[in-house]
GUZASE-879297 format. One record per residue (C-alpha): residue in three letters; x, y, z. Coordinates in steps of 0.001 Angstrom, whole numbers. Example, Ala and Ser with C-alpha at 12.3 -4.5 7.8 and 13.67 -1.06 7.14 Angstrom:
BEGIN
 code    east   north      up
  ALA   12300   -4500    7800
  SER   13670   -1060    7140
***
This chain:
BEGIN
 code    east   north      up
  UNK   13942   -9167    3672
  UNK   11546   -8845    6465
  UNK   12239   -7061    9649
  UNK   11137   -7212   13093
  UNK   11699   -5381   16381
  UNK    9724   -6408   19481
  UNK    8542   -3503   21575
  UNK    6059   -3861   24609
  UNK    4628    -685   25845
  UNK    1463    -433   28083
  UNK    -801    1170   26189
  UNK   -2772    4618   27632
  UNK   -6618    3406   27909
  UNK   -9643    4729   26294
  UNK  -11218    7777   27349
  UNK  -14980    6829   26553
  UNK  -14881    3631   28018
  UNK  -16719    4432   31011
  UNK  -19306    6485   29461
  UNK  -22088    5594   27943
  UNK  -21203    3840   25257
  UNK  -19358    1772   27857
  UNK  -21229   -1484   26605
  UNK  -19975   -1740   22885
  UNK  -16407   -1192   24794
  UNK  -16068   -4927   25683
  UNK  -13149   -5338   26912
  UNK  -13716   -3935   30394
  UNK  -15695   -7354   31208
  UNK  -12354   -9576   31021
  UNK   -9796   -6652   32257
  UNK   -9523   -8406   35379
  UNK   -8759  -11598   34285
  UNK   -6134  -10436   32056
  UNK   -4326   -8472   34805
  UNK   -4074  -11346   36749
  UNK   -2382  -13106   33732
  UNK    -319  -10584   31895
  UNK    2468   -8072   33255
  UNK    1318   -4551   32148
  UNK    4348   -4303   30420
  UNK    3988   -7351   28809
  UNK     466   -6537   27506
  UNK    1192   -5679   23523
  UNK    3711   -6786   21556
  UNK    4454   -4946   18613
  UNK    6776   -5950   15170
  UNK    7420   -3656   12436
  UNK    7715   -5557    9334
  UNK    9130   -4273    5792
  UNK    6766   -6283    3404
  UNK    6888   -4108     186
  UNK    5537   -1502    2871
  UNK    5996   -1072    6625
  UNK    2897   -3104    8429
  UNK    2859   -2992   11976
  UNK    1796   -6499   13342
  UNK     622   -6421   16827
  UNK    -645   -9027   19321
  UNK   -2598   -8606   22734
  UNK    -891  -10779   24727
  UNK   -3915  -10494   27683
  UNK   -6554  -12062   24922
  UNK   -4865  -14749   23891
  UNK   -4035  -16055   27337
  UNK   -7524  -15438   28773
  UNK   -9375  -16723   25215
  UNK   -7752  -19716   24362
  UNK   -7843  -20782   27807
  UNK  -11684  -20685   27470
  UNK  -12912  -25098   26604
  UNK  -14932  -23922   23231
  UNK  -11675  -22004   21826
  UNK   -9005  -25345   22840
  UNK   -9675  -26519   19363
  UNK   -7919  -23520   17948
  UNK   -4755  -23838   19876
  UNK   -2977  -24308   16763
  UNK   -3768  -21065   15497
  UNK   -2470  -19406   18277
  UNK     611  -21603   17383
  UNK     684  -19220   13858
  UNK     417  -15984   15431
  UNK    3471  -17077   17454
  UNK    5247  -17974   14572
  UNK    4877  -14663   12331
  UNK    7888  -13156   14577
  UNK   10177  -16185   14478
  UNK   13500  -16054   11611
  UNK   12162  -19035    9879
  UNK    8463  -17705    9477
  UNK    8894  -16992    4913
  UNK    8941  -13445    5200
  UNK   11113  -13529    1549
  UNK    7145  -14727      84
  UNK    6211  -10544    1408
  UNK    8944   -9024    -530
  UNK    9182  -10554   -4485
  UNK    7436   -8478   -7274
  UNK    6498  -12359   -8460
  UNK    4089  -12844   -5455
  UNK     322  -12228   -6249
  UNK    -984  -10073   -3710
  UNK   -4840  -10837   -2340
  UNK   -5867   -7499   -2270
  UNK   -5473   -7412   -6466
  UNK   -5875  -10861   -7346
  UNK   -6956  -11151  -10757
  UNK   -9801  -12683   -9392
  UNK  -13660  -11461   -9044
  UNK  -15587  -13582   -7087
  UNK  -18889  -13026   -6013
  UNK  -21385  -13971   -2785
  UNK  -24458  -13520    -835
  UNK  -23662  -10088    1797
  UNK  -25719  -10131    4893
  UNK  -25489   -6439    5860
  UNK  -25960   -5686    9977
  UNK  -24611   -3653   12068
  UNK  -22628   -5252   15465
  UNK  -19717   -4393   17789
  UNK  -16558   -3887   14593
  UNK  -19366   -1111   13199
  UNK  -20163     704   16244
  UNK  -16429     620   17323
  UNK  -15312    1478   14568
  UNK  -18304    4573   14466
  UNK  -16330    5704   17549
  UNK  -13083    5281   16360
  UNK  -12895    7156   13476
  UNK  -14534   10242   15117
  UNK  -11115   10242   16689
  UNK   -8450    9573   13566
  UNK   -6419   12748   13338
  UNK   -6702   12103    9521
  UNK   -8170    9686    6556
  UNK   -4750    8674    6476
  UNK   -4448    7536   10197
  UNK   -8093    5698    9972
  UNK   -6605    2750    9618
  UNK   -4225    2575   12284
  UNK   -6341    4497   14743
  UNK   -9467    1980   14336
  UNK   -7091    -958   14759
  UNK   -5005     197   18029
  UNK   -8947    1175   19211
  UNK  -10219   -1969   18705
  UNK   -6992   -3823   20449
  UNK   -7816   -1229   23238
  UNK  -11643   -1442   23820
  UNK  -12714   -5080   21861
  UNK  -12773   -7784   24273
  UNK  -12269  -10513   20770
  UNK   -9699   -8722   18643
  UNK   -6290  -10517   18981
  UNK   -3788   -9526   16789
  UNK   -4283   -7195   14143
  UNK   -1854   -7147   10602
  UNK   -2275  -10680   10189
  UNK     305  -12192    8044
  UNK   -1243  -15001    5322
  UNK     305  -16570    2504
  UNK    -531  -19745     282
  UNK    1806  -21395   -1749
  UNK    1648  -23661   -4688
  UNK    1752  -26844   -1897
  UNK   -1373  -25274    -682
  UNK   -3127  -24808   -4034
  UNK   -2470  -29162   -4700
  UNK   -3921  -29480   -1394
  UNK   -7023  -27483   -1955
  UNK   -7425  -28915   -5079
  UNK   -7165  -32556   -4157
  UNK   -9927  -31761   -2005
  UNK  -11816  -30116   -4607
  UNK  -11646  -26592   -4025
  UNK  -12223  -24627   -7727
  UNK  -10662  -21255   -6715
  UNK   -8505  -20458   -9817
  UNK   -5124  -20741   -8377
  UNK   -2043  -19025  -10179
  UNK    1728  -20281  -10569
  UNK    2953  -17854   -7736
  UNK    2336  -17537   -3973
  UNK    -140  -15282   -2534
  UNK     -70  -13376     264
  UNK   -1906  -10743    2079
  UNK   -2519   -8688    5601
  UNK   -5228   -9389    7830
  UNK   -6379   -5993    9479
  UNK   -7953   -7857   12288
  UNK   -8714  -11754   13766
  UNK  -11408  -12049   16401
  UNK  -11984  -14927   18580
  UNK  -15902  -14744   19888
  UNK  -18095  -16805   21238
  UNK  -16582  -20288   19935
  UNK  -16294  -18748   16556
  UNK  -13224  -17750   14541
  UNK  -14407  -13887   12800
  UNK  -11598  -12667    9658
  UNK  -12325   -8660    9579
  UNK  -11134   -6486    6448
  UNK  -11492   -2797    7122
  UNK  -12834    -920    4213
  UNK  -13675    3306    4071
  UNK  -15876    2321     759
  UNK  -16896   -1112    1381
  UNK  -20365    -806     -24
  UNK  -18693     174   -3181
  UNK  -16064   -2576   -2879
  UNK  -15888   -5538   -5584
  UNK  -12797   -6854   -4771
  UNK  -13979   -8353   -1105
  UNK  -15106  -11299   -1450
  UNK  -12463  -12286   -3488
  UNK   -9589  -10937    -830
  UNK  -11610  -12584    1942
  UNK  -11805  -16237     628
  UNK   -7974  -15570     220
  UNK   -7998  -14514    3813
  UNK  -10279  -17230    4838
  UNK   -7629  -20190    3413
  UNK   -4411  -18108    4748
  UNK   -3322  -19870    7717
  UNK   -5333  -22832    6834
  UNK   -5879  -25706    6217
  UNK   -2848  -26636    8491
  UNK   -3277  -24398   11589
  UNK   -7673  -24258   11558
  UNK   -9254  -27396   12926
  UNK  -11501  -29111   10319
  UNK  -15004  -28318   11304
  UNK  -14656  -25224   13098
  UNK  -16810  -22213   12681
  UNK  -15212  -19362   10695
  UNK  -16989  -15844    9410
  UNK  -15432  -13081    7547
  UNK  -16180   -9669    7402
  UNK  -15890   -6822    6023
  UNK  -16804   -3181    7761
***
């Protein structure tokens, strides 16, 4: 069983942000706004969750005010519905738990696709943030609370997904051939990005030019909250840095 405890601290900010690598630090262009929307203390709002493993989901309030408020996000409004809902009782937390739920990151999957390699804001952010991880094992962690700091797109980070066998018929029906099990999947999003009208899915990955697994965890990451809280239509990229 899942569990949850709502904490809302005001977060210290970033110490390079007004130097000069102040321009990959975004979020200084829409601090204002969000001030004059959000309580300090009502900024972040963190859950712990026991899923197998402790993941700490956290949302920044200030974004998603300010960026679904913004006419060519609107059409996403029920998304922001979802990341509401991850911290309600009735939100299936039991699909996290189960030994007899496939989990994206190992589906017995291997898919394949076209990579565009470039180099944009997650990179250099991320460039930054790991200079300051006290460890490999806080990379992770320190790159995502970084990015909620200084990224003027990254909403929540720890994403909860999950499909279930109602959502394999539907994909199906619609002619979808991703080879679907029996059981559930679920998985973590490390971070979702609103930007620029378009919807961005980032997977954090130390070795991701040796990663085979990625495209596979992504198109599972990709269908997660959808088809029932993406509009049909709407742009959506995923990533992985």
């Amino acid at each position: 069983m899942s569990s949850s405890r709502p904490i809302h601290p005001p977060l210290p900010p970033c110490p390079y942000c007004h130097t000069t690598h102040k321009p990959i630090y975004t979020y200084h262009t829409i601090r204002d706004q969000i001030k004059r929307r959000i309580e300090p203390a009502g900024l972040i709002e963190k859950y712990y969750l026991q899923h197998r493993q402790v993941y700490l989901y956290t949302l920044h309030h200030g974004k998603l005010e300010l960026l679904f408020s913004y006419p060519y996000h609107r059409s996403y409004e029920p998304l922001r519905d979802y990341l509401a809902s991850l911290t309600r009782s009735n939100f299936p937390h039991h699909l996290f738990t189960p030994d007899e739920t496939d989990r994206s990151s190992n589906y017995p999957v291997l898919l394949s696709a076209n990579v565009t390699r470039k180099e944009n804001f997650a990179t250099k952010l991320a460039a930054r943030a790991l200079q300051i991880a006290p460890s490999n094992k806080k990379r992770h962690e320190t790159l995502q609370r970084f990015m909620l700091l200084n990224d003027s797109a990254t909403i929540p980070v720890e994403v909860l997904i999950y499909l279930t066998p109602e959502d394999f018929a539907h994909f199906q029906a619609r002619g979808f051939t991703f080879p679907f099990g029996e059981r559930p999947i679920t998985g973590h999003i490390d971070f979702l990005q609103l930007r620029s009208g378009l919807l961005h899915i980032l997977d954090y990955k130390p070795e991701a030019r040796k990663e085979k697994h990625a495209v596979t965890q992504l198109t599972i990451y990709a269908l997660g909250p959808f088809p029932a809280h993406r509009p049909a239509g709407e742009g959506l990229q995923v990533r992985v840095f």
